[in-house]
C-alpha atoms as one frame of an Amber mdcrd trajectory, in Angstrom:
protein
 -11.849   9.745  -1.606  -8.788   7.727   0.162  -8.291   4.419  -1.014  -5.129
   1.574  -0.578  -2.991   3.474  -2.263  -3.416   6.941  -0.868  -2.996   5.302
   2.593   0.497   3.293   1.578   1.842   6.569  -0.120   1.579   8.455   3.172
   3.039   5.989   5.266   5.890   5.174   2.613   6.869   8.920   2.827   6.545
   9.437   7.028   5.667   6.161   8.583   1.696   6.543   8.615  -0.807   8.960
   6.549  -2.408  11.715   7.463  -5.855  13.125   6.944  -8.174  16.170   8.191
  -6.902  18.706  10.997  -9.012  18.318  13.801  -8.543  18.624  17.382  -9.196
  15.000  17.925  -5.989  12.729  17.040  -7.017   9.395  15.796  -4.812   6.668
  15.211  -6.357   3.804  13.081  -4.241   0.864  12.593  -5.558  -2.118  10.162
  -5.775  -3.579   6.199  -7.353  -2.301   3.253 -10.520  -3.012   5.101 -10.414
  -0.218   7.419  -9.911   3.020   4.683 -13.727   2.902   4.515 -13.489   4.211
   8.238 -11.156   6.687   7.340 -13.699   8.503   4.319 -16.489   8.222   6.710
 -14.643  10.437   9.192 -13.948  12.407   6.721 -17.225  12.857   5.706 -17.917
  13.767   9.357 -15.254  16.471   9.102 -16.846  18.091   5.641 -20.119  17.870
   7.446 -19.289  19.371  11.123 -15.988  21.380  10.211 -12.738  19.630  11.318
 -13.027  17.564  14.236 -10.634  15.079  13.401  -7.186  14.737  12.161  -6.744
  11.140  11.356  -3.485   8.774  11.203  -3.619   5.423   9.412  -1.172   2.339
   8.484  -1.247  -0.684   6.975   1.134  -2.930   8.819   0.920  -5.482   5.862
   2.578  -2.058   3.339   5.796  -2.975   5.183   6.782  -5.779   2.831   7.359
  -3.300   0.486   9.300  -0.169  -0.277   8.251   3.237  -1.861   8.998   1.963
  -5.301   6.783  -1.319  -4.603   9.937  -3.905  -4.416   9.570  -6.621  -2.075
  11.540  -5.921   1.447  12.142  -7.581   5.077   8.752  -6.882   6.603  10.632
  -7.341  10.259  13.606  -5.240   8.878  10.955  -1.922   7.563   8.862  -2.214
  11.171  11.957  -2.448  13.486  13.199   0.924  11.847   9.638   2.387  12.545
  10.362   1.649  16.237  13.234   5.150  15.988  10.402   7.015  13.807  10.041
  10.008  15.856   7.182  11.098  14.049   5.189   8.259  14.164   6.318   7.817
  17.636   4.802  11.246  18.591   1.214  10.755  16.858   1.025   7.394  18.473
   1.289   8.961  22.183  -0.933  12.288  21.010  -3.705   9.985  19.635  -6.507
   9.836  21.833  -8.702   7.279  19.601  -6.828   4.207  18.247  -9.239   2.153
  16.249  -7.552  -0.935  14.934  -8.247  -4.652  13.837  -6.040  -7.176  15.330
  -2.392  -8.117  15.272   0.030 -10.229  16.950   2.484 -10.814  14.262   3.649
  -7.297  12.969   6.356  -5.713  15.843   5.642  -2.526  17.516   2.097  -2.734
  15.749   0.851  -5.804  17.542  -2.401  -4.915  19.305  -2.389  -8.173  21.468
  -1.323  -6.347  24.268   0.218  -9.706  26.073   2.570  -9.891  23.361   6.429
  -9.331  23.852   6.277  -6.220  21.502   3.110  -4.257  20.924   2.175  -0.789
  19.817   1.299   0.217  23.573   4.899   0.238  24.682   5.342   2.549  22.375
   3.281   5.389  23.571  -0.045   4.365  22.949  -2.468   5.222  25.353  -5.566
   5.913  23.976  -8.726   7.152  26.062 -10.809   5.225  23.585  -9.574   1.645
  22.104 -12.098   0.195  19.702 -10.683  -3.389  18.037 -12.539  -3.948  14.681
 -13.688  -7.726  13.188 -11.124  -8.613  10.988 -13.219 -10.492   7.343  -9.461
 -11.901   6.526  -9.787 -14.720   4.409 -13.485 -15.879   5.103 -14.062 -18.488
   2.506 -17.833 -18.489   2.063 -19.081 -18.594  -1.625 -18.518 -21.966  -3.617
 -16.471 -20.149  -5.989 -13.702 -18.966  -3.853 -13.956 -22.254  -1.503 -13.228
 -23.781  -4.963 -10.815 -21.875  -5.982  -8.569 -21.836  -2.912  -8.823 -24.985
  -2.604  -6.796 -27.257  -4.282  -7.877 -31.249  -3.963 -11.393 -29.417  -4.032
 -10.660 -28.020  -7.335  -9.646 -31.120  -8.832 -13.005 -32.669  -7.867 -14.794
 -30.127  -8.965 -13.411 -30.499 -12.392 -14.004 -34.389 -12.377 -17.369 -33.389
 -11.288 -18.332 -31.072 -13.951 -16.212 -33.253 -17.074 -18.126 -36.611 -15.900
 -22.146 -35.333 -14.931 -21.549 -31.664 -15.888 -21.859 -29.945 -12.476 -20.598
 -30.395  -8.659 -21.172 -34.014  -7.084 -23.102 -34.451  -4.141 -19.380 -35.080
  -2.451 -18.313 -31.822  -3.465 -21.558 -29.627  -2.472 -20.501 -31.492   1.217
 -17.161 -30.332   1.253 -17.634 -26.830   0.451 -20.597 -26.563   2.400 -18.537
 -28.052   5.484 -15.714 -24.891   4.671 -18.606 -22.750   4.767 -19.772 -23.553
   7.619 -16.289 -23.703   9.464 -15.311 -20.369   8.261 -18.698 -18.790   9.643
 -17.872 -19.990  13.030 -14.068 -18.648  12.851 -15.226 -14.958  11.469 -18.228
 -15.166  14.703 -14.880 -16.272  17.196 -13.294 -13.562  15.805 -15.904 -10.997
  16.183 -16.259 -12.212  19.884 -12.828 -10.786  20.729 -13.332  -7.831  19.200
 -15.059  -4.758  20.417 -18.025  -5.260  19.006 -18.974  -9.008  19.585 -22.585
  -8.304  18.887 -21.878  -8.299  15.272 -21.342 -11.833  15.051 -24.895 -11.954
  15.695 -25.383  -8.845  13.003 -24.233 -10.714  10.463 -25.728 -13.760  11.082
 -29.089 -12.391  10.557 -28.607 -10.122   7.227 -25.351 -11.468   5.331 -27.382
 -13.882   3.157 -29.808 -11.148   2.335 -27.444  -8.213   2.391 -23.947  -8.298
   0.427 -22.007  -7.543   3.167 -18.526  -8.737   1.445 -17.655  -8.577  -1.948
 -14.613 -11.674  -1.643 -13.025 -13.285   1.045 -11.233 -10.204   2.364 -12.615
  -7.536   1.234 -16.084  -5.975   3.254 -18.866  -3.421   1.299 -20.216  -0.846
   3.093 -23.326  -3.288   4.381 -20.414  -4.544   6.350 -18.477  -0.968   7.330
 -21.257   1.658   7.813 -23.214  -0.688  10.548 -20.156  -0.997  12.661 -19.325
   2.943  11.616 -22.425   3.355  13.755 -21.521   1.191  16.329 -17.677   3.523
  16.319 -19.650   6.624  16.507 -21.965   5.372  19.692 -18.523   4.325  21.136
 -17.347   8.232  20.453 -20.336   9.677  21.977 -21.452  10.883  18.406 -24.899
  11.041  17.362 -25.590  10.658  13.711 -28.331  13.237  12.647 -30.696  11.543
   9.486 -29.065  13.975   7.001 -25.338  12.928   8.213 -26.728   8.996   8.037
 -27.580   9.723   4.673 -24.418  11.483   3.505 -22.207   8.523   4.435 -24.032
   5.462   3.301 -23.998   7.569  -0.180 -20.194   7.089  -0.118 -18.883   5.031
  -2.761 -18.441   1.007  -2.000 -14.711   1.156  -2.491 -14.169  -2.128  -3.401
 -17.712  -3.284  -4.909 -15.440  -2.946  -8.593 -14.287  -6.598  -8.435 -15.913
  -9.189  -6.676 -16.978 -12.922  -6.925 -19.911 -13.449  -8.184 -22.830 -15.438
  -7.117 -24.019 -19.028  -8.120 -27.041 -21.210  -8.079 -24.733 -23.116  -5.765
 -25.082 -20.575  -3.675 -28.741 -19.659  -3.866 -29.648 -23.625  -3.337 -27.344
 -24.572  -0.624 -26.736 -21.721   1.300 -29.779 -19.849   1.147 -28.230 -16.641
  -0.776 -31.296 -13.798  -1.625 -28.730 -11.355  -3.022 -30.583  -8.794  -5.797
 -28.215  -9.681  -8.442 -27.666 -11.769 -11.361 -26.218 -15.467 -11.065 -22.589
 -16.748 -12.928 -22.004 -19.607 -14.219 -19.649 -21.792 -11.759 -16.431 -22.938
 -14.264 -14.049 -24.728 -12.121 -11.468 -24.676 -15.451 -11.600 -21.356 -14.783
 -11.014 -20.628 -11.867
């Protein structure tokens, strides 16, 4: 199973990881979200033989060395640019699934940028841009926690009538709300825009993220779907099966639900409720 780590070790050692040996060259470009995409093609390859042989980078990894010491993010992707190897699987990959970026060099995706990853060989046959779930403040507890005069309230709150004002509940309730609308902008300028509307309907019934960045596979294996309709690939029932029985990579730590939540958001999760401490937090 690849996770973070397995991805940064590759690309520490030669610029990008590697997985499978297929015929088909994919490069996939994006955060910790996207190594979910990369065990689901794998799971593709154990279940057809190899079709793929899959390339992935974090652009984000570049702040820090092999030995995990802070570095010039600028400095580490300029040097990338003379990476002959990386230079070479960018122009041989015909699939370059990515989320998007504008601030990271030669792996900018915005292709009006000055620099971007398509003047550096890129020119895929099929581009697919994923939604990018990067800090999409939507539970009380992490609106709470990140941020700060909201804290402070909350904690004046709870040490004067023992739980959130009516103030409060407004506040983070407004963040919610704002926050939904930026992720549904976002997924509007991706390639799927329809899952704005996806996750509109099931993410108060479904837990489609487990915090503010990081997605479950009610969140991945939908738009996996979506990837393979893009790809011309038809999922039989026994291959549907074998990947939504992957594990949910990141389902280990996660904030939890409370009745704040349930009551003011609407929140049918199956799973048990924690008590909201704002001293805690």
């Amino acid at each position: 199973m690849v996770n973070t780590v397995t991805v940064k070790q590759g690309q520490m050692q030669r610029g990008f990881a590697q997985f499978g040996n297929g015929s088909t060259h994919i490069m996939l470009i994006g955060s910790c979200r996207s190594v979910p995409y990369i065990n689901y093609l794998l799971e593709l390859n154990k279940l057809r033989g190899e079709m793929f042989t899959i390339y992935a980078l974090d652009p984000f990894n570049w702040n820090w060395d092999a030995n995990d010491r802070r570095v010039d993010c600028e400095e580490a992707i300029n040097r990338q640019e003379k990476n002959d190897e990386l230079l070479y699987v960018l122009k041989k990959s015909k699939i370059f699934i990515h989320e998007y970026y504008r601030n990271f060099g030669m792996f900018n995706t915005f292709k009006d940028g000055e620099k971007n990853i398509y003047q550096f060989g890129m020119k895929p046959e099929t581009d697919i841009c994923l939604p990018n779930f990067h800090d999409i403040f939507l539970l009380f507890e992490d609106i709470i926690r990140f941020t700060p005069e909201l804290k402070a309230k909350a904690i004046q709150d709870y040490q004067s009538i023992g739980g959130l004002g009516s103030e409060t509940i407004k506040a983070v309730m407004d963040i919610h709300e704002a926050n939904l609308k930026r992720f549904y902008g976002v997924c509007e300028r991706t390639s799927f825009p329809i899952f704005a509307e996806y996750f509109k309907l099931h993410h108060l019934t479904k837990r489609m993220y487990w915090t503010y960045n990081h997605v479950g596979n009610e969140f991945t294996q939908p738009l996996f779907n979506a990837i393979c309709e893009k790809l011309g690939i038809e999922l039989t029932p026994s291959e549907q099966r074998k990947v939504e029985s992957l594990p949910d990579i990141f389902a280990n730590n996660y904030t939890r639900l409370t009745r704040y939540d349930v009551n003011h958001f609407g929140y049918k999760w199956n799973e048990s409720l924690k008590q909201l401490k704002p001293l805690e937090l």
